[in-house]
N, CA, C and O atoms as a GROMACS GRO file, in nm:
protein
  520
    1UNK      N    1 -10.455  21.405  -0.857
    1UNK     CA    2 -10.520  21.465  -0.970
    1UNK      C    3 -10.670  21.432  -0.960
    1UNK      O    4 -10.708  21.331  -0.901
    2UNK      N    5 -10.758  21.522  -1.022
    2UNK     CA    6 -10.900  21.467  -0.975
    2UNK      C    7 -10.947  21.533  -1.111
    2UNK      O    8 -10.935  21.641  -1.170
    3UNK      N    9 -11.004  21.418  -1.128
    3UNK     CA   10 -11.089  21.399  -1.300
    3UNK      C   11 -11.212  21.461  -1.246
    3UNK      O   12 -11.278  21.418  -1.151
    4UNK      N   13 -11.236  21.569  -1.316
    4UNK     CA   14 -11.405  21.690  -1.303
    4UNK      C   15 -11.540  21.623  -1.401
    4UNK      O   16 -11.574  21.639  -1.518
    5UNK      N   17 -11.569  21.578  -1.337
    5UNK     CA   18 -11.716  21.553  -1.429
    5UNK      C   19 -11.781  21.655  -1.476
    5UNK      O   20 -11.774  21.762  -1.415
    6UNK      N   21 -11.855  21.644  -1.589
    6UNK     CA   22 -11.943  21.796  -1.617
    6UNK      C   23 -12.057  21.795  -1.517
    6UNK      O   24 -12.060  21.910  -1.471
    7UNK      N   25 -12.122  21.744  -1.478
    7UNK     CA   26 -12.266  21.733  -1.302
    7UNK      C   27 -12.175  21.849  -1.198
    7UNK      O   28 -12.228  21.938  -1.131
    8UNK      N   29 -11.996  21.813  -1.206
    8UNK     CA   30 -11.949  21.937  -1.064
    8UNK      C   31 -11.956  22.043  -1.153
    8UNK      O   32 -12.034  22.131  -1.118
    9UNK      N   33 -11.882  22.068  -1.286
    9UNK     CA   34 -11.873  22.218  -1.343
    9UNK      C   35 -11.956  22.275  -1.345
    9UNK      O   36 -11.952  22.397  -1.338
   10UNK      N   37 -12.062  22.210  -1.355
   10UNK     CA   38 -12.228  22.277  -1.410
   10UNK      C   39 -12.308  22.331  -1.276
   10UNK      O   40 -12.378  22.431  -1.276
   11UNK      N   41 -12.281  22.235  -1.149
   11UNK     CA   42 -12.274  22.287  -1.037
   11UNK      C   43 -12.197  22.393  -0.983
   11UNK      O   44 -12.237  22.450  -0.881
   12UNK      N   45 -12.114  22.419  -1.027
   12UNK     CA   46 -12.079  22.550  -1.027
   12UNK      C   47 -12.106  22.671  -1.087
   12UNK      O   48 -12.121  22.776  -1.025
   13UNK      N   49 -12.114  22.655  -1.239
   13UNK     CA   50 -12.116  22.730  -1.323
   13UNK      C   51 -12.268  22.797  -1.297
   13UNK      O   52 -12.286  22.918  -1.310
   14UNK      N   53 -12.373  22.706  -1.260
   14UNK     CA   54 -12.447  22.764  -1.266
   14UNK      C   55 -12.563  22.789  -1.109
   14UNK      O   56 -12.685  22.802  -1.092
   15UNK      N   57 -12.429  22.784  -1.014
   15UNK     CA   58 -12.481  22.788  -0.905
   15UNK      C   59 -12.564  22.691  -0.844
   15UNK      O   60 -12.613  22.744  -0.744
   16UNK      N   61 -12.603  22.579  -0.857
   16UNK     CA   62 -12.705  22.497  -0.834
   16UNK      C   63 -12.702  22.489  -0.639
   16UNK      O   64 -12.638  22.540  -0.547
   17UNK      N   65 -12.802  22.401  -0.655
   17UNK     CA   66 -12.820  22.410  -0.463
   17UNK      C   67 -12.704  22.286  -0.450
   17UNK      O   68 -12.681  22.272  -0.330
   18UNK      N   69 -12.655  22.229  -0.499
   18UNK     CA   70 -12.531  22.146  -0.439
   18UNK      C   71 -12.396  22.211  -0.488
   18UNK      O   72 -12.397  22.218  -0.611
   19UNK      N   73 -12.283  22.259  -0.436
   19UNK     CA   74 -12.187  22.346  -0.483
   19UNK      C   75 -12.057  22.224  -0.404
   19UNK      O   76 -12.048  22.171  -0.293
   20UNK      N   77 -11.955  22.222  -0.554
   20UNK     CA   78 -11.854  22.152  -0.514
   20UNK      C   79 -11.761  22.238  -0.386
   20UNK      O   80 -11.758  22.361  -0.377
   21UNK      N   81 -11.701  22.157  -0.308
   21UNK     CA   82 -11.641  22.224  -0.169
   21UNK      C   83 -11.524  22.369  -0.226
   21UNK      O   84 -11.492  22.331  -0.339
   22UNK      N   85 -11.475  22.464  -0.209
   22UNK     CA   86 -11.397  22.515  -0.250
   22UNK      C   87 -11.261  22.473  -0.275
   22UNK      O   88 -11.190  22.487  -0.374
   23UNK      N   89 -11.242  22.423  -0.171
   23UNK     CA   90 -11.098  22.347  -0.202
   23UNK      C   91 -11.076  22.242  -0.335
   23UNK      O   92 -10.961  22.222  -0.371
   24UNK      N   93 -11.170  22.187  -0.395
   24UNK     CA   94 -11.193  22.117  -0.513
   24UNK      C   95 -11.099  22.183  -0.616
   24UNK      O   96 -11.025  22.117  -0.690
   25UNK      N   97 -11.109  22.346  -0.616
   25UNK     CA   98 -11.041  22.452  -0.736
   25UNK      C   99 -10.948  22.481  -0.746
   25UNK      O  100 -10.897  22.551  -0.833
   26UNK      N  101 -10.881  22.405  -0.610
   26UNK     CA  102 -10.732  22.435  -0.531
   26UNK      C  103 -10.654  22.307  -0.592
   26UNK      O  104 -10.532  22.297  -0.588
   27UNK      N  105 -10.736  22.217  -0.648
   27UNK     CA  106 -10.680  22.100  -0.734
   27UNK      C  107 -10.573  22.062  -0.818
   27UNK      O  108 -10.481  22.144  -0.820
   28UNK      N  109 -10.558  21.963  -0.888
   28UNK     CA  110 -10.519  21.980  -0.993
   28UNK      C  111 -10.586  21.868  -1.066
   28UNK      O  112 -10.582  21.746  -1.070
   29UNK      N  113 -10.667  21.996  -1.139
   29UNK     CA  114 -10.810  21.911  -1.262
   29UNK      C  115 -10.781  21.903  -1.373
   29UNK      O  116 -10.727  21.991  -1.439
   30UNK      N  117 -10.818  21.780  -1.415
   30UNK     CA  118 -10.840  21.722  -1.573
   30UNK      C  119 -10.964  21.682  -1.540
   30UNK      O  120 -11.022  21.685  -1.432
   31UNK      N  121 -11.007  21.637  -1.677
   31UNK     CA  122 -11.134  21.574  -1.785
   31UNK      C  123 -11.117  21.566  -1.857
   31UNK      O  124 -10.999  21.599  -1.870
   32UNK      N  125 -11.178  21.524  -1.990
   32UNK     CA  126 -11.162  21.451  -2.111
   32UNK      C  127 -11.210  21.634  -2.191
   32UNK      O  128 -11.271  21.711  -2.117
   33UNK      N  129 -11.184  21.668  -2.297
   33UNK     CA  130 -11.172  21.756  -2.410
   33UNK      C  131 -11.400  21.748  -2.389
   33UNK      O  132 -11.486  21.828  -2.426
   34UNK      N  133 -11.406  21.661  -2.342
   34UNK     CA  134 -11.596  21.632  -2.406
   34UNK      C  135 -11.628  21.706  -2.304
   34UNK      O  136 -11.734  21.767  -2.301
   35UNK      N  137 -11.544  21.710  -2.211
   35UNK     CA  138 -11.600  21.790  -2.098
   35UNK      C  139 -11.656  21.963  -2.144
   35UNK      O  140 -11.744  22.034  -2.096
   36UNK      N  141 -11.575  21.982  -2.236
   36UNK     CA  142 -11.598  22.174  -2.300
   36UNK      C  143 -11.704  22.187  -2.373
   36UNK      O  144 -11.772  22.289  -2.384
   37UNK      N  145 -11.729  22.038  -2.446
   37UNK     CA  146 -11.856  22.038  -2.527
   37UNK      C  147 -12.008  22.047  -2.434
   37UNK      O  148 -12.107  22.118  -2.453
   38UNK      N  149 -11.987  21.972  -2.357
   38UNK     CA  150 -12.112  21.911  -2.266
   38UNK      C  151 -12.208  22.075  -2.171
   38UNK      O  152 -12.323  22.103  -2.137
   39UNK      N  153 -12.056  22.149  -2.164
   39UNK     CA  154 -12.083  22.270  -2.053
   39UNK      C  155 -12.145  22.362  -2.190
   39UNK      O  156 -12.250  22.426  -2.198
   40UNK      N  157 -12.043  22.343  -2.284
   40UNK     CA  158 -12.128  22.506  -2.407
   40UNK      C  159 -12.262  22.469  -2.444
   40UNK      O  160 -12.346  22.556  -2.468
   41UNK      N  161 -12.296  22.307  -2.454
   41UNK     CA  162 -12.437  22.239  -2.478
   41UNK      C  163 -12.500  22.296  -2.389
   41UNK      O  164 -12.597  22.360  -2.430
   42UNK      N  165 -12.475  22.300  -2.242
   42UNK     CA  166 -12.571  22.329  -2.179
   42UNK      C  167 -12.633  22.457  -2.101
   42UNK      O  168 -12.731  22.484  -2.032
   43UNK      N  169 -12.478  22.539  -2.172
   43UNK     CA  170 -12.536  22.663  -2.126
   43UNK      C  171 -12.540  22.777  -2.247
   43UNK      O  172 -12.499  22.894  -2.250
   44UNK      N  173 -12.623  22.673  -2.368
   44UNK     CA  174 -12.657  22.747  -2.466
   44UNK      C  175 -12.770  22.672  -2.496
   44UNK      O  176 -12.817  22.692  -2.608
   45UNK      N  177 -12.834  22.581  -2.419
   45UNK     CA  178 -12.990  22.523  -2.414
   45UNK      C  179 -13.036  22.573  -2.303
   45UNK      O  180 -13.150  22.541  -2.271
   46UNK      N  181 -12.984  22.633  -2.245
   46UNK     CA  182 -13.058  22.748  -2.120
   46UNK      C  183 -13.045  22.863  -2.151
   46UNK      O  184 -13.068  22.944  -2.061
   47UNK      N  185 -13.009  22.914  -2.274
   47UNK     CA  186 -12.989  23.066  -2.307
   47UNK      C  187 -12.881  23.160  -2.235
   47UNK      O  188 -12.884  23.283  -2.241
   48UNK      N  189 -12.806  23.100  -2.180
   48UNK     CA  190 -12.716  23.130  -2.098
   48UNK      C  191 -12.577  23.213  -2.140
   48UNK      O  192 -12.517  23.283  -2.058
   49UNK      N  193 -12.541  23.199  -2.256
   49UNK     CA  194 -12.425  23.244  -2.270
   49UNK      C  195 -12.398  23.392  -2.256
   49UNK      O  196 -12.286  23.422  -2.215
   50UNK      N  197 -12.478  23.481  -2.281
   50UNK     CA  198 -12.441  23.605  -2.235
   50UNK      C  199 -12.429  23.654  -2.117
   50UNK      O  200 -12.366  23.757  -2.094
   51UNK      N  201 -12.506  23.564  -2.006
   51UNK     CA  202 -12.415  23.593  -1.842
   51UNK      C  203 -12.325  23.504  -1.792
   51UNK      O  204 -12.244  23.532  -1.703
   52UNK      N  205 -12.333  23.423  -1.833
   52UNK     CA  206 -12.216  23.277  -1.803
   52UNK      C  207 -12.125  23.275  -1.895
   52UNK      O  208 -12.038  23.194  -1.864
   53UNK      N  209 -12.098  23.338  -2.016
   53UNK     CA  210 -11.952  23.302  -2.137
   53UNK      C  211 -11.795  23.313  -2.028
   53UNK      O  212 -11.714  23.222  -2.011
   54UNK      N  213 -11.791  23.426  -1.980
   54UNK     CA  214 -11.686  23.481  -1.923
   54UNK      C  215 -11.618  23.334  -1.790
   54UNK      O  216 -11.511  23.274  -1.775
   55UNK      N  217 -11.783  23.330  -1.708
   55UNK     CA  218 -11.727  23.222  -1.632
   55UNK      C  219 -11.706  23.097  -1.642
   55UNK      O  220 -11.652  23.021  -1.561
   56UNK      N  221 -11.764  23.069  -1.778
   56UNK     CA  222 -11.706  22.910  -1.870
   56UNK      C  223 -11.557  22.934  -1.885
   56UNK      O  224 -11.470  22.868  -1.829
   57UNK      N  225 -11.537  23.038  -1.966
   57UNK     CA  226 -11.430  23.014  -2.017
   57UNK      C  227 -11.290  23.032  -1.949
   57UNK      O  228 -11.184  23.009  -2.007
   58UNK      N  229 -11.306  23.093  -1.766
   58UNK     CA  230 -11.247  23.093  -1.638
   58UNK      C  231 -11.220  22.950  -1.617
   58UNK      O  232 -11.113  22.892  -1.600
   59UNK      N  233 -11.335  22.908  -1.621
   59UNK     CA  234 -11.352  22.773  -1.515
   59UNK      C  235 -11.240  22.643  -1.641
   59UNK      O  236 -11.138  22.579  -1.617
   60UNK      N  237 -11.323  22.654  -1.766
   60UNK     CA  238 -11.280  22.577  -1.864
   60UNK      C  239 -11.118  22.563  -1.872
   60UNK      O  240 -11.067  22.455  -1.902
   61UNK      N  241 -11.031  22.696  -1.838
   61UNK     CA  242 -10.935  22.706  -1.858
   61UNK      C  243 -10.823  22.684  -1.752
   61UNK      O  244 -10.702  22.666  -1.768
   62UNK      N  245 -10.897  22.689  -1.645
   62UNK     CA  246 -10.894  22.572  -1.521
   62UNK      C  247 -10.827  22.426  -1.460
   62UNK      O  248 -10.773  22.380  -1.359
   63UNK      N  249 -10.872  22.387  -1.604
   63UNK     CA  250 -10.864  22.237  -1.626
   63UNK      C  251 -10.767  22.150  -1.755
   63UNK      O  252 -10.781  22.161  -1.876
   64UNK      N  253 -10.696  22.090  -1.702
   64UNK     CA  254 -10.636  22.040  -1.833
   64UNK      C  255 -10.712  21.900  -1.896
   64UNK      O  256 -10.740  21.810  -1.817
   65UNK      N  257 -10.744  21.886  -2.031
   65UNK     CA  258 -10.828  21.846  -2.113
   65UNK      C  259 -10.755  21.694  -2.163
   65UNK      O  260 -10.635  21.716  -2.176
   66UNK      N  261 -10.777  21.597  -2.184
   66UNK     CA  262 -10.776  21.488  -2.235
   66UNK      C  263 -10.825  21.488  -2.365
   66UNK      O  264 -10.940  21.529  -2.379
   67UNK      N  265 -10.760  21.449  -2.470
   67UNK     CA  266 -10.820  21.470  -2.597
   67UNK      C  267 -10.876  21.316  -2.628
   67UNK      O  268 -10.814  21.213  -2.605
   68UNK      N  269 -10.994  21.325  -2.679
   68UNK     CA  270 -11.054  21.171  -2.749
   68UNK      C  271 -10.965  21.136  -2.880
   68UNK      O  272 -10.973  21.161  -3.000
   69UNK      N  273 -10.863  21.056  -2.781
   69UNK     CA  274 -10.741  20.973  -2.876
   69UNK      C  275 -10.802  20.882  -2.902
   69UNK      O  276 -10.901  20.855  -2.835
   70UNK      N  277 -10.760  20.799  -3.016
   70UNK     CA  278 -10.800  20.668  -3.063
   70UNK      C  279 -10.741  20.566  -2.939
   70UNK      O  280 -10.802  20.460  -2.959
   71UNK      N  281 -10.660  20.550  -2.832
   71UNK     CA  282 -10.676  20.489  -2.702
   71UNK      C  283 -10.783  20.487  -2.609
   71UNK      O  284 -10.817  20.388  -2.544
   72UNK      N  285 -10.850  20.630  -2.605
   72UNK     CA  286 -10.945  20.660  -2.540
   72UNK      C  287 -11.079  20.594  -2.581
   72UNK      O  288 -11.156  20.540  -2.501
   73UNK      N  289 -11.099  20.606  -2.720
   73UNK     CA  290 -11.208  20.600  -2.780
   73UNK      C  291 -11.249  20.436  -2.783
   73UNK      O  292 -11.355  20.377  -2.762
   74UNK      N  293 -11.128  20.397  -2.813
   74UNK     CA  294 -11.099  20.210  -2.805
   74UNK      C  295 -11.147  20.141  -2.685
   74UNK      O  296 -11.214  20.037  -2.681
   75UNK      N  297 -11.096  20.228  -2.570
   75UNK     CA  298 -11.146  20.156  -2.436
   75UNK      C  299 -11.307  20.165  -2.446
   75UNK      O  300 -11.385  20.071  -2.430
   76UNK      N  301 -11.348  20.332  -2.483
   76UNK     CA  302 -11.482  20.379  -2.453
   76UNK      C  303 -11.583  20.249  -2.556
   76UNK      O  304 -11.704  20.246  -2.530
   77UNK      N  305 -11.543  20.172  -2.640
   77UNK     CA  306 -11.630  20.084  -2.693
   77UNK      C  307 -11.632  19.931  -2.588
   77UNK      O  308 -11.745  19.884  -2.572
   78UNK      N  309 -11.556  19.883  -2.543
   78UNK     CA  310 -11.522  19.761  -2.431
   78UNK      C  311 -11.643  19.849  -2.320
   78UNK      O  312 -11.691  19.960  -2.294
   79UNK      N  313 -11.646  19.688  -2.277
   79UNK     CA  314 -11.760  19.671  -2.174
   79UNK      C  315 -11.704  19.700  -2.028
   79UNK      O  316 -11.586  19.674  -2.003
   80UNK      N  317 -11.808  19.766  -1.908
   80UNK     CA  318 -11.753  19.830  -1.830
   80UNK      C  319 -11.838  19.749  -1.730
   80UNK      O  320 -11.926  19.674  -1.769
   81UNK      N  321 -11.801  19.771  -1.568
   81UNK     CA  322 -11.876  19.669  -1.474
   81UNK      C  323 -11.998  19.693  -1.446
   81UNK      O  324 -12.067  19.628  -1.368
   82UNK      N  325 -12.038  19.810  -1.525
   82UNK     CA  326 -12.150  19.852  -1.451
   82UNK      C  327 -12.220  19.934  -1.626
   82UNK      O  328 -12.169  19.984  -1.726
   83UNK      N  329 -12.349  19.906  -1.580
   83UNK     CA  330 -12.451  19.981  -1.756
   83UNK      C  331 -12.387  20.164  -1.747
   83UNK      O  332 -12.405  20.260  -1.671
   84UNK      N  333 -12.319  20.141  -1.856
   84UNK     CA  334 -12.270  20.312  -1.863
   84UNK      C  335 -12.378  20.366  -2.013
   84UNK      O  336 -12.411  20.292  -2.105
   85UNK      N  337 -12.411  20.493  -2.000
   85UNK     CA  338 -12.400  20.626  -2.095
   85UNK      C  339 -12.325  20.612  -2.192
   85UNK      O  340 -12.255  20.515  -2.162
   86UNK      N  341 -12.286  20.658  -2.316
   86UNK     CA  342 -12.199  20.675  -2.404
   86UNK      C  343 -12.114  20.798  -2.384
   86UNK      O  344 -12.006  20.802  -2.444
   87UNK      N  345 -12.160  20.931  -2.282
   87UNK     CA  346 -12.070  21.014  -2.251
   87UNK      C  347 -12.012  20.920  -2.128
   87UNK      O  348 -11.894  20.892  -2.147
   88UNK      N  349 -12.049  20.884  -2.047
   88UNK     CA  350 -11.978  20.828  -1.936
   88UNK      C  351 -11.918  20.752  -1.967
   88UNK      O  352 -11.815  20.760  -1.900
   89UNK      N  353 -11.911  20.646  -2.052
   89UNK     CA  354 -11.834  20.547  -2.158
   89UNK      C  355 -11.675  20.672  -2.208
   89UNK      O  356 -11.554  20.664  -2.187
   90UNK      N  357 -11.713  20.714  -2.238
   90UNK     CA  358 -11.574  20.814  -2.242
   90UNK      C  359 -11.519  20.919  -2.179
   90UNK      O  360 -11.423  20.983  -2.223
   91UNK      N  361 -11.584  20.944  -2.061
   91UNK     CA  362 -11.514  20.988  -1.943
   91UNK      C  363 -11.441  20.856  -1.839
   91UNK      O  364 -11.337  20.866  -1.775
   92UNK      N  365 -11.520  20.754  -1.848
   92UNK     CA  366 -11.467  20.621  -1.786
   92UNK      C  367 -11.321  20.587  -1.884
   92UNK      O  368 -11.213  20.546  -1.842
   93UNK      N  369 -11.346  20.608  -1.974
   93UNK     CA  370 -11.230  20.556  -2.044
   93UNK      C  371 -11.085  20.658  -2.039
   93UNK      O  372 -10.972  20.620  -2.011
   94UNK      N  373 -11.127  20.795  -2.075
   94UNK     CA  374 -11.064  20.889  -2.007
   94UNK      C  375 -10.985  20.877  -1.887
   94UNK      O  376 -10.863  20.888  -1.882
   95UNK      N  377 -11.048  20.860  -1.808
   95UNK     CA  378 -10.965  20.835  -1.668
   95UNK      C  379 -10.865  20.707  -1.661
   95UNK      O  380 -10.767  20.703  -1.587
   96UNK      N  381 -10.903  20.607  -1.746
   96UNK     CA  382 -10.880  20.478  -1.745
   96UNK      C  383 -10.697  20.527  -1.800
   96UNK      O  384 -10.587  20.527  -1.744
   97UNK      N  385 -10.748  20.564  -1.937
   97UNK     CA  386 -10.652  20.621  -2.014
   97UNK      C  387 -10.497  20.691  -1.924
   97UNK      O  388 -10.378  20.661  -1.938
   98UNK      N  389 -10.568  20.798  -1.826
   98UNK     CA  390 -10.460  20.834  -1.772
   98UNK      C  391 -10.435  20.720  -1.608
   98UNK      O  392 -10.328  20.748  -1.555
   99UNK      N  393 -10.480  20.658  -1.566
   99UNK     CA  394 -10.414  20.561  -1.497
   99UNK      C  395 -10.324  20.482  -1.555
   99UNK      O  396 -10.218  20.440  -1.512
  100UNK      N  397 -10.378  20.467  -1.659
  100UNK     CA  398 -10.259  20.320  -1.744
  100UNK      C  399 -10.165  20.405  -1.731
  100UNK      O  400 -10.075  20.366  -1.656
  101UNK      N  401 -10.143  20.572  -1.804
  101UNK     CA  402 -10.026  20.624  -1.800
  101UNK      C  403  -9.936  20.676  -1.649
  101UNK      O  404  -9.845  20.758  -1.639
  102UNK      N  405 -10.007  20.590  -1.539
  102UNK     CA  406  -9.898  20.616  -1.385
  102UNK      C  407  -9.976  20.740  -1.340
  102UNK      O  408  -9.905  20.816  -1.275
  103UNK      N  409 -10.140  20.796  -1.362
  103UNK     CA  410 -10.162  20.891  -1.257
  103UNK      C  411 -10.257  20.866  -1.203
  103UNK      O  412 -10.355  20.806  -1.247
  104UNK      N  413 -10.235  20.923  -1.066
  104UNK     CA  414 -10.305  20.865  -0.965
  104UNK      C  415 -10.448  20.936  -0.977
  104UNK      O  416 -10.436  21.058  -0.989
  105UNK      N  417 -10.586  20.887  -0.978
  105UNK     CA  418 -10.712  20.997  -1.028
  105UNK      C  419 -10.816  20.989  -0.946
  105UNK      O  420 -10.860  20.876  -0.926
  106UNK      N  421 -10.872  21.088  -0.888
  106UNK     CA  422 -11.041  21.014  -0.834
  106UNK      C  423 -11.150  21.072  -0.898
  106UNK      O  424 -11.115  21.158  -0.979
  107UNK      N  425 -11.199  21.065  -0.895
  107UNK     CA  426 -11.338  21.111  -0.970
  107UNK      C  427 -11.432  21.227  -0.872
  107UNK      O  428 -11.480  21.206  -0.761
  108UNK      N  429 -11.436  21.321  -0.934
  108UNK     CA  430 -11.517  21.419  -0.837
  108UNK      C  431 -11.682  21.443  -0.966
  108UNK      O  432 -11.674  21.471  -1.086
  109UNK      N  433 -11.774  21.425  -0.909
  109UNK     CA  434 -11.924  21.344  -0.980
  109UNK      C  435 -12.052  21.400  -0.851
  109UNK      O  436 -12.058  21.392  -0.728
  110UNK      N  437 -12.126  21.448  -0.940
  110UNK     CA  438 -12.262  21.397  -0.891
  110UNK      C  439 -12.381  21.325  -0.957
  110UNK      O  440 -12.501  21.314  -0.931
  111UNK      N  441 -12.284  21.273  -1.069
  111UNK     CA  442 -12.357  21.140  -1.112
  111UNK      C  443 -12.370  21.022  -1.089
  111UNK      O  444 -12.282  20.943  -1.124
  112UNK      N  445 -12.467  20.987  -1.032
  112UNK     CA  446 -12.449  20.821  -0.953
  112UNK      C  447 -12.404  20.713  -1.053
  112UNK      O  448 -12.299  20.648  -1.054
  113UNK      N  449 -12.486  20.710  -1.118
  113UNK     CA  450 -12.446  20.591  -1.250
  113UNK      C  451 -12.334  20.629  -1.281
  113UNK      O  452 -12.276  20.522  -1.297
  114UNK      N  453 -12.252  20.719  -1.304
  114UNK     CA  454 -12.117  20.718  -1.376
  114UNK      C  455 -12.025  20.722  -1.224
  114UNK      O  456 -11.917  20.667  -1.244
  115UNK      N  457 -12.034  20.758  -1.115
  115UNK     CA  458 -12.015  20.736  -0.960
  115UNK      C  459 -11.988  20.538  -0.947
  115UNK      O  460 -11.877  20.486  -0.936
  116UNK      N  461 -12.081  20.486  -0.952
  116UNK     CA  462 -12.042  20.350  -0.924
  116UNK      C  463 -11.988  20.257  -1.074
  116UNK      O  464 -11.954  20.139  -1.060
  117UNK      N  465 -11.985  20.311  -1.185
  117UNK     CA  466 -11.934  20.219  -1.243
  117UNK      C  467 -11.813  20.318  -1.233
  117UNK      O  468 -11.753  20.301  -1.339
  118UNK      N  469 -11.768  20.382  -1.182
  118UNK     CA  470 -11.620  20.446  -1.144
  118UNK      C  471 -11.548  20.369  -1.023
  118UNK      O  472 -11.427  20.348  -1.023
  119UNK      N  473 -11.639  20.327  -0.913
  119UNK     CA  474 -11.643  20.279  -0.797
  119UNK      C  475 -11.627  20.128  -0.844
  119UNK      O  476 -11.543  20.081  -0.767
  120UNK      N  477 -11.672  20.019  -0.941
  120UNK     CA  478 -11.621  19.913  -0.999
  120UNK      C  479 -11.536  19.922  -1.049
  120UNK      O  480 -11.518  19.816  -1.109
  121UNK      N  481 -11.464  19.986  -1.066
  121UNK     CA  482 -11.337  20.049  -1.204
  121UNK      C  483 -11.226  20.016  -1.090
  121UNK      O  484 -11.120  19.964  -1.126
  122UNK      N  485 -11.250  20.046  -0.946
  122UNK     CA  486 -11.155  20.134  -0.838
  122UNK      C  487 -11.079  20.245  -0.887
  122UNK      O  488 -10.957  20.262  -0.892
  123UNK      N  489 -11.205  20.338  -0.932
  123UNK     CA  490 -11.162  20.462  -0.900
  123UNK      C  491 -11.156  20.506  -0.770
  123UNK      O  492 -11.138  20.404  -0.703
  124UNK      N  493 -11.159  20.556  -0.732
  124UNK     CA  494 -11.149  20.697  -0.593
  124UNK      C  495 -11.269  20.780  -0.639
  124UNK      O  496 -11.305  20.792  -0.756
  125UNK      N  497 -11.322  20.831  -0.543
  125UNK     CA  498 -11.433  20.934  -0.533
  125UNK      C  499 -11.352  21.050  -0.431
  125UNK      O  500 -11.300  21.045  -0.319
  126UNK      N  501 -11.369  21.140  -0.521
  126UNK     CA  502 -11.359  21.303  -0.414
  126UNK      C  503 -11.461  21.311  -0.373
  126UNK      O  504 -11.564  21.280  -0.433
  127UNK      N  505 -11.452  21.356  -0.256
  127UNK     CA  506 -11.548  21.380  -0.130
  127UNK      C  507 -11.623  21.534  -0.194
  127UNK      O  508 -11.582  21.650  -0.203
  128UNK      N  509 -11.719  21.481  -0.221
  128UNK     CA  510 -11.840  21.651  -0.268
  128UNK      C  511 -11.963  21.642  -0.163
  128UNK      O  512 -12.010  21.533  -0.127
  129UNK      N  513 -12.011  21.768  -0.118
  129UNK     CA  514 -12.087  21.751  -0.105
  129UNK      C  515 -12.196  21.800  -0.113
  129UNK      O  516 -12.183  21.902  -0.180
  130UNK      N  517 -12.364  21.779  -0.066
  130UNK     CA  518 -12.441  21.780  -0.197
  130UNK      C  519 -12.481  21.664  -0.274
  130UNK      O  520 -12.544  21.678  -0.379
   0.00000   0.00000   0.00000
């Protein structure tokens, strides 16, 4: 299973010069529910939604979602090995969340800071590249 950061969706979504490998889509993706928020934030602070709605809501539907449970949210306040974000604080916890529950996860990221305190966690990193 490979946990999608919003840095790969957005790399996709909006074409950027680093593009996750294709086989990435061939997956089977989760992320946390914050993940839907983070992508409509940002492709409605670029004015974006009238050529990109259709392929959000492709890509979005894509992915199965983690909801910010009060488990999730609990971990996301505890201290992590490495200085996290408050979104990365609950994507870290997210993932955390579904390991405790027996699944196996790596992290596919082109965020470094949320990349190595994933990498202290022993997460797994999917191979992107870019």
């Amino acid at each position: 299973m490979i946990y999608l950061d919003t840095s790969v969706a957005l790399a996709q979504l909006l074409a950027e010069d680093r593009q996750p490998p294709l086989d990435l889509w061939k997956e089977s993706l989760i992320s946390s529910r914050l993940l839907v928020y983070e992508v409509w934030t940002r492709i409605h602070s670029r004015k974006l939604a009238a050529t990109h709605s259709e392929s959000v809501r492709i890509l979005l539907a894509s992915i199965a979602l983690v909801e910010l449970a009060p488990p999730v949210l609990a971990r996301a306040l505890e201290s992590f090995p490495a200085p996290v974000r408050t979104l990365d604080a609950l994507h870290l916890a997210s993932i955390e969340f579904l390991r405790g529950h027996g699944q196996k996860v790596a992290l596919a990221s082109y965020d470094r800071r949320l990349s190595e305190a994933a990498r202290r966690l022993d997460i797994p990193a999917y191979p992107l590249r870019g």
